[in-house]
C-alpha positions as CSV (number, residue, x, y, z in Angstrom):
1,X,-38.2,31.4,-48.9
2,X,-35.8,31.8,-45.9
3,X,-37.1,30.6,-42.6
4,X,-37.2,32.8,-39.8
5,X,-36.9,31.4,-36.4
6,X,-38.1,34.2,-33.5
7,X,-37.3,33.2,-29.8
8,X,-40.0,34.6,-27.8
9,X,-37.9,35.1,-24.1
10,X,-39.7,35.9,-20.9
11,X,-38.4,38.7,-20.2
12,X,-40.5,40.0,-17.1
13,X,-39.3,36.5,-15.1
14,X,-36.0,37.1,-16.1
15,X,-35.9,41.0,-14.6
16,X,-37.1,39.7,-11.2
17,X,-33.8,38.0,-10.9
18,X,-31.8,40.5,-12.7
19,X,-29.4,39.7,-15.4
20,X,-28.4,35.4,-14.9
21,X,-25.1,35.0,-15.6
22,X,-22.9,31.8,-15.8
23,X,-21.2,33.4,-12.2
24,X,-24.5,33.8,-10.8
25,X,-25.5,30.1,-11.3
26,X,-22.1,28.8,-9.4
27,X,-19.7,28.5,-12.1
28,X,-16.8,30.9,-12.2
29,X,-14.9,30.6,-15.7
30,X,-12.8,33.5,-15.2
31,X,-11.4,31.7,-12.0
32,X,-11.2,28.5,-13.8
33,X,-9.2,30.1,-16.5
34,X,-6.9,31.5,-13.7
35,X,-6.3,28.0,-12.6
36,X,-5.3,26.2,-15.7
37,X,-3.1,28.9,-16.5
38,X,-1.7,28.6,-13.5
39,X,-1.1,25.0,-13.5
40,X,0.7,25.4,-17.1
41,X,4.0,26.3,-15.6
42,X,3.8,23.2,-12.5
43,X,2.8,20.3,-15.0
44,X,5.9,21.2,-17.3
45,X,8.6,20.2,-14.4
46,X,6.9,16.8,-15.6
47,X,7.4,17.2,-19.5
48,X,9.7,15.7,-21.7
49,X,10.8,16.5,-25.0
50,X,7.6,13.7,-25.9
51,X,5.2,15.7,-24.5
52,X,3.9,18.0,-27.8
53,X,1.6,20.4,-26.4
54,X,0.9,22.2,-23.2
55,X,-1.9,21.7,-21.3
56,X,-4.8,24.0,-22.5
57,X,-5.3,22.8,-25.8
58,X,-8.6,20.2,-26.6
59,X,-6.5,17.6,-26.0
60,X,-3.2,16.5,-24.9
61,X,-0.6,15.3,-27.3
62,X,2.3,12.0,-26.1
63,X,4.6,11.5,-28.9
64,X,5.4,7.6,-28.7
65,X,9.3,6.7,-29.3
66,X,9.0,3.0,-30.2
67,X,12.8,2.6,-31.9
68,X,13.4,0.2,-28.6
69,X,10.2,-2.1,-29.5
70,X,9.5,-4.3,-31.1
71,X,5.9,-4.7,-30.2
72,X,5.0,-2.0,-28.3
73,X,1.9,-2.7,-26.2
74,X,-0.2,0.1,-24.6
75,X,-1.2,-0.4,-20.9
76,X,-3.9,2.2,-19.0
77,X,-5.2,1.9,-15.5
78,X,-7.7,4.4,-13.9
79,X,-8.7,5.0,-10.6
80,X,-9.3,7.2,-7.9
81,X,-8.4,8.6,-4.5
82,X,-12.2,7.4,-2.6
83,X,-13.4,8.8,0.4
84,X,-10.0,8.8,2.0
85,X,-10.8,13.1,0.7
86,X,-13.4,12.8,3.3
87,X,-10.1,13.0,5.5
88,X,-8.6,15.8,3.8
89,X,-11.5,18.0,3.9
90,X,-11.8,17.4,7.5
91,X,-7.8,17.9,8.4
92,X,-8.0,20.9,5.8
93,X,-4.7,19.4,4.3
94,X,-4.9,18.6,0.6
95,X,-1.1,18.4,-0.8
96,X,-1.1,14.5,-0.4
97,X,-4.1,13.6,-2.0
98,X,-2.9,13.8,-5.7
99,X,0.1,11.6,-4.7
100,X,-2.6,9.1,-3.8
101,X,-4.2,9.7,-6.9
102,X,-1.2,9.1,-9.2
103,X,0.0,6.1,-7.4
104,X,-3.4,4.4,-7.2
105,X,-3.1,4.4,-11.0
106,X,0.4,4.0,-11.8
107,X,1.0,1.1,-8.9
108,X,-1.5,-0.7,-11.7
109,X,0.2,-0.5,-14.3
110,X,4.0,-1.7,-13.7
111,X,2.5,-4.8,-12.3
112,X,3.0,-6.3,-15.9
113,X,6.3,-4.3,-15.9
114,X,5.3,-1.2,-18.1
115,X,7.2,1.7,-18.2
116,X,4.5,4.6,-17.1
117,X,4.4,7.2,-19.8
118,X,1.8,9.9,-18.9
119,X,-1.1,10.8,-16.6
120,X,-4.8,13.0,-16.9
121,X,-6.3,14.1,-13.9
122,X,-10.3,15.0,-13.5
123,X,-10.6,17.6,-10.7
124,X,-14.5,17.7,-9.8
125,X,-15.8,20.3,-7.3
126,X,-19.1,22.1,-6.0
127,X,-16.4,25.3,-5.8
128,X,-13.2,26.5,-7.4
129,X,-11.5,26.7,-4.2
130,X,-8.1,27.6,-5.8
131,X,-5.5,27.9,-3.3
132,X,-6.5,24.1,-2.2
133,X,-7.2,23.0,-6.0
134,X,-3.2,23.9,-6.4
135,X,-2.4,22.4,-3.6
136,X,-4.1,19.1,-5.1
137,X,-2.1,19.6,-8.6
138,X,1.5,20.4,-6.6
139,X,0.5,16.6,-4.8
140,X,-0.3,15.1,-8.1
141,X,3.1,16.5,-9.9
142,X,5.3,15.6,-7.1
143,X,3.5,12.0,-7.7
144,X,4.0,12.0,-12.0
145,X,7.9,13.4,-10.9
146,X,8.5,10.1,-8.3
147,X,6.7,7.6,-11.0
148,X,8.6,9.4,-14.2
149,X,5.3,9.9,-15.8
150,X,3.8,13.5,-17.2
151,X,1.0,15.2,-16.8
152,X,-0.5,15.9,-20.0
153,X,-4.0,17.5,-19.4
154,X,-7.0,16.8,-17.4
155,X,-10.4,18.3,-16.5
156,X,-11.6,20.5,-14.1
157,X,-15.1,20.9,-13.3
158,X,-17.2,23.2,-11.3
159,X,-20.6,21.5,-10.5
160,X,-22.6,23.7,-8.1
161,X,-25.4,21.6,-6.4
162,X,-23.7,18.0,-7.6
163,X,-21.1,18.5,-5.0
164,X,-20.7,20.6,-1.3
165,X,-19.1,23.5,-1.9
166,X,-15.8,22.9,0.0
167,X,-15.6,19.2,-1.4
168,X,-14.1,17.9,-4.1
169,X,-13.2,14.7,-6.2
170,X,-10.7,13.1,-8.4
171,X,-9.9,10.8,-10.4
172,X,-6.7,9.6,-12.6
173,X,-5.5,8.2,-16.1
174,X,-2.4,6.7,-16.6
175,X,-0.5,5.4,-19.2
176,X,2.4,3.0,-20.0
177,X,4.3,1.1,-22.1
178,X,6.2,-2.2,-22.4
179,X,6.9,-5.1,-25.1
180,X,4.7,-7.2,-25.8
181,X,7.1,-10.0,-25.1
182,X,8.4,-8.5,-22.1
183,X,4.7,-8.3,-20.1
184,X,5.1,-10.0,-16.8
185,X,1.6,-11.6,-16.0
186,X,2.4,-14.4,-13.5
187,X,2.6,-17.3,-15.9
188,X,5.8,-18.6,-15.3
189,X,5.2,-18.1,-11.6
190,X,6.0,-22.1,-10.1
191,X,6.1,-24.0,-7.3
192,X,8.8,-22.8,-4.9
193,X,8.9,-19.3,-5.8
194,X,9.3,-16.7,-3.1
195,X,7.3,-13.9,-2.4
196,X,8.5,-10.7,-1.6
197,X,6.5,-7.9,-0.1
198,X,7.4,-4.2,-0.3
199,X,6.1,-2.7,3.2
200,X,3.3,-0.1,2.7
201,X,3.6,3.0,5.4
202,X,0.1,2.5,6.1
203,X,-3.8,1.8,4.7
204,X,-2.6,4.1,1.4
205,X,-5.9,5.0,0.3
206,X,-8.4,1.8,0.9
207,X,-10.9,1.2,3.8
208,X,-11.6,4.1,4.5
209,X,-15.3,3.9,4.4
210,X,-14.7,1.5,7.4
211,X,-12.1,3.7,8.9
212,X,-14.6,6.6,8.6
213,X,-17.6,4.7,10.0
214,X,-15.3,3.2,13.2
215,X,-13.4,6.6,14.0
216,X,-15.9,9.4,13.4
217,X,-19.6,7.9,13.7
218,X,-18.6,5.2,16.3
219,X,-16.0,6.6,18.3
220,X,-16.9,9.9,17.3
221,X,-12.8,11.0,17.4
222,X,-11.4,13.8,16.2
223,X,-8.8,14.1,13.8
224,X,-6.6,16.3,15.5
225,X,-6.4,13.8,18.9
226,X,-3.3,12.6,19.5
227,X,-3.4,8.9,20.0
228,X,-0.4,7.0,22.2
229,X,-0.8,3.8,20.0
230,X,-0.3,4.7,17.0
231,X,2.1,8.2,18.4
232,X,0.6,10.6,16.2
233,X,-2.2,12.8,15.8
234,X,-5.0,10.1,13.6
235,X,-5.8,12.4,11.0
236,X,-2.1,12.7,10.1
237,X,-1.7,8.7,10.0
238,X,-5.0,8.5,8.1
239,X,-3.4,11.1,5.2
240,X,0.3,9.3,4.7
241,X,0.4,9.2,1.4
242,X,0.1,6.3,-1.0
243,X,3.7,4.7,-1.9
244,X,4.6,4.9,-5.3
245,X,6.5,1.3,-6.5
246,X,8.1,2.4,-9.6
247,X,11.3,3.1,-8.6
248,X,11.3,-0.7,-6.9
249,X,10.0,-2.4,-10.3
250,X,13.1,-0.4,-12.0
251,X,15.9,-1.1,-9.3
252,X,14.7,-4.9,-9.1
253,X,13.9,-5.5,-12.9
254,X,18.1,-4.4,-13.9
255,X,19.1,-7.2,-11.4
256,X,16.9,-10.3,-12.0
257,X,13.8,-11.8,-13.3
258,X,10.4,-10.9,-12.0
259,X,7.6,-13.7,-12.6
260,X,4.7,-11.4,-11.3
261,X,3.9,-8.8,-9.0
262,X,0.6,-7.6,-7.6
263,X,-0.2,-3.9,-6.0
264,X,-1.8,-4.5,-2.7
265,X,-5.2,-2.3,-2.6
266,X,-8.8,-2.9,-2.1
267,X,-9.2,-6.5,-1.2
268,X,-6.0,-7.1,0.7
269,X,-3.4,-9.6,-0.1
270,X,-6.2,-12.3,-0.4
271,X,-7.8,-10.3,-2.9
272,X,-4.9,-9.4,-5.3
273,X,-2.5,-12.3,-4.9
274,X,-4.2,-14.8,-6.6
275,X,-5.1,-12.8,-9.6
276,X,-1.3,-13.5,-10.7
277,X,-1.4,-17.3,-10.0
278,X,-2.1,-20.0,-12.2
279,X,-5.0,-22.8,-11.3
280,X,-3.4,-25.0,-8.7
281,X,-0.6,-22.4,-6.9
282,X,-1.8,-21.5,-4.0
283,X,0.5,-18.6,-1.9
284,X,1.5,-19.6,1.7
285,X,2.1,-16.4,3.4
286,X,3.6,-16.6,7.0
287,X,2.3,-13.7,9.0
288,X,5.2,-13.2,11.1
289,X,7.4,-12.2,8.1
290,X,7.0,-8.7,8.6
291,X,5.6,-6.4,11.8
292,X,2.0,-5.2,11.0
293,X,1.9,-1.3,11.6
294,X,0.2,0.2,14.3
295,X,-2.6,1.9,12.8
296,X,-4.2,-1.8,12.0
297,X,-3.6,-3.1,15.0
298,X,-5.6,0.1,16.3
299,X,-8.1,-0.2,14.3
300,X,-8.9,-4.1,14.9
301,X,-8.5,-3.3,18.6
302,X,-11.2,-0.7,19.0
303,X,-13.5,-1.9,15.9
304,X,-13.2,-5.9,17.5
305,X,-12.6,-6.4,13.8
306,X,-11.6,-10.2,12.7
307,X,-8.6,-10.6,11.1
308,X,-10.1,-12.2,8.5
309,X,-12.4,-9.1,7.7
310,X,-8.8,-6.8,8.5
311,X,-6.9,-8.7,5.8
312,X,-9.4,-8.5,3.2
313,X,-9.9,-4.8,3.7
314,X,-6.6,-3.3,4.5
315,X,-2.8,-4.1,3.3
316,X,-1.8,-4.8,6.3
317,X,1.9,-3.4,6.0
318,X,2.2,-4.7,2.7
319,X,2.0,-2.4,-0.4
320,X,3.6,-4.4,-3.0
321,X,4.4,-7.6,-3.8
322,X,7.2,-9.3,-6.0
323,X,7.3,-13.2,-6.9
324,X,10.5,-14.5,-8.2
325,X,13.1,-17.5,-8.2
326,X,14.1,-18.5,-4.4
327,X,17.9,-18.2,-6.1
328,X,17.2,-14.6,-6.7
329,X,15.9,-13.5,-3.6
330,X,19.0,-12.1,-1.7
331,X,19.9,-9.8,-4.5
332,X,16.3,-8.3,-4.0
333,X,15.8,-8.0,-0.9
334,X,19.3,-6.0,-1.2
335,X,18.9,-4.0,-4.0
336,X,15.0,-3.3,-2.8
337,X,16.8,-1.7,0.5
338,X,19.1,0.1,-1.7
339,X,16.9,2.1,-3.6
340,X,14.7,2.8,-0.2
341,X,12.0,0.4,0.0
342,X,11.9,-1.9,3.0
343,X,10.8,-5.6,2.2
344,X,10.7,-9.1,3.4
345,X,10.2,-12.4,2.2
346,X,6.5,-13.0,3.6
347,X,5.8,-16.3,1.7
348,X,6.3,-19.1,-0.8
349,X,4.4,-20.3,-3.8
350,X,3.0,-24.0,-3.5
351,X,1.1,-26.4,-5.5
352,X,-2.3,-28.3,-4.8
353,X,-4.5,-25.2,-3.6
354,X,-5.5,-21.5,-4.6
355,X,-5.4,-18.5,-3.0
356,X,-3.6,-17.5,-0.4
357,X,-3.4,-19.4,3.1
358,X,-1.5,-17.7,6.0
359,X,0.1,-19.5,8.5
């Protein structure tokens, strides 16, 4: 006998609202759909001829060309862009933020010396705001074109009630590629090695729940005020975009040999350093190897922050860092400057400690 299922709807509480639809509850597919087509034509400027499917399908498809490995090792980092948004939503300026978002990711990545190969983006919101949603994607292919990555797909998501209206969030996928034999993880890192920092142009996209809580519910600025010290309006200094140190890793790598590296985010240069160095190296950084921007300086003068706390929360001017033979380090310093990055030595690796000490 065939089973009959009836579905007994109550249809008097649904005509006091009228007809629901999926619109009607906060989420607009139709606009959706407009914006993933519209993002088809953007992401391609980032394709290559690896890249097997254009963004709409389930998934996205990254055809691998191994013929140059031998052992071909898979490397992934994800991350996001934090409440450094909080920023954009007040400054109404959102075609940095997915520059930020790339570069959080990919900066990951070539620390072991990987090639970055492809990026997937998750665009959350309360609203499909599209003009500024596009504005996020332009930020995020201009930050796939700078690391030679493409972006393959992602996921946008229209969550009325989980998020404001006006607010968004994202995060970022990235994947690379490099031999097996070939990853640099800090092991042959020795005593006497130098340390070479690649200057930031700013906090990138870390501390700013402290920057937030100092600026707007302490000091209760603006982000439009113009401020002498740091000769710009704030809420422009607070947006500079992440760096992107790709183009460094490839300039420095054709030239000499790298022992480690380490990207300079959360946790300051005492709290990324060490991760690359063995039990018993300790990294002596002298502070005056490099001049500390001025938005840290601002912030430690207003906040009567320690620099203690500062140097565990911020870079400090220092985005990047290389460690490599002392015989080495002219040639990077000059071929760093040559492909546009500024750096200095800022230390030296020594034995009978850990961590990082700062004289």
């Amino acid at each position: 006998m065939q089973n009959i299922l009836t579905l007994n709807f109550p249809t008097k509480k649904i005509k006091m609202f009228g007809k629901l639809t999926y619109k009607k509850s906060g989420v607009n597919i139709g606009e959706s759909d407009k914006f993933v087509k519209s993002i088809m034509p953007i992401a391609r400027k980032t394709f290559n001829s690896r890249v097997l499917k254009d963004i709409g399908f389930f998934s996205a498809f990254y055809k691998l060309n191994v013929k140059d490995f031998k052992e071909p090792v898979l490397v992934s980092s994800t991350d996001g862009v934090g409440t450094k948004l909080k920023i954009a939503f007040m400054m109404d300026k959102h075609d940095t933020v997915g520059i930020d978002l790339v570069a959080m990711c990919v900066n990951d990545i070539i620390t072991c010396g990987a090639k970055p190969l492809f990026f997937l983006d998750y665009f959350a919101t309360g609203r499909l705001n599209y003009s500024k949603a596009m504005k996020v994607i332009k930020g995020i292919v201009k930050g796939c074109q700078e690391a030679g990555c493409s972006l393959i797909g992602g996921e946008t998501a229209e969550m009325p009630g989980f998020y404001h209206e006006d607010e968004y969030d994202l995060s970022g996928f990235a994947v690379g590629i490099v031999e097996k034999k070939g990853i640099i993880d800090g092991s042959s890192i020795k005593q006497g090695d130098v340390i070479i920092g690649c200057l930031s142009n700013g906090l990138h996209s870390n501390g700013f729940s402290l920057v937030r809580k100092l600026f707007f519910e302490m000091e209760k600025m603006d982000v439009r005020m113009f401020v002498p010290e740091i000769g710009s309006e704030l809420g422009h200094e607070l947006l500079k975009p992440t760096r992107l140190y790709v183009k460094a890793l490839n300039a420095l790598k054709e030239e000499i040999k790298i022992k480690g590296m380490a990207n300079i985010t959360g946790g300051g240069i005492p709290g990324n350093l060490p991760r690359i160095l063995s039990d018993g190296l300790y990294a002596n950084i002298s502070l005056s190897s490099w001049e500390i921007p001025p938005i840290f300086n601002y912030i430690k003068k207003i906040g009567k922050i320690s620099d203690k706390e500062m140097f565990k929360t911020f870079n400090m001017g220092v985005g990047f860092i290389f460690i490599i033979s002392e015989k080495d380090a002219i040639k990077a310093l000059s071929t760093l400057k040559a492909c546009g990055y500024d750096s200095n030595i800022i230390g030296i690796v020594k034995k009978g400690g850990n961590g990082v000490r700062f004289i």
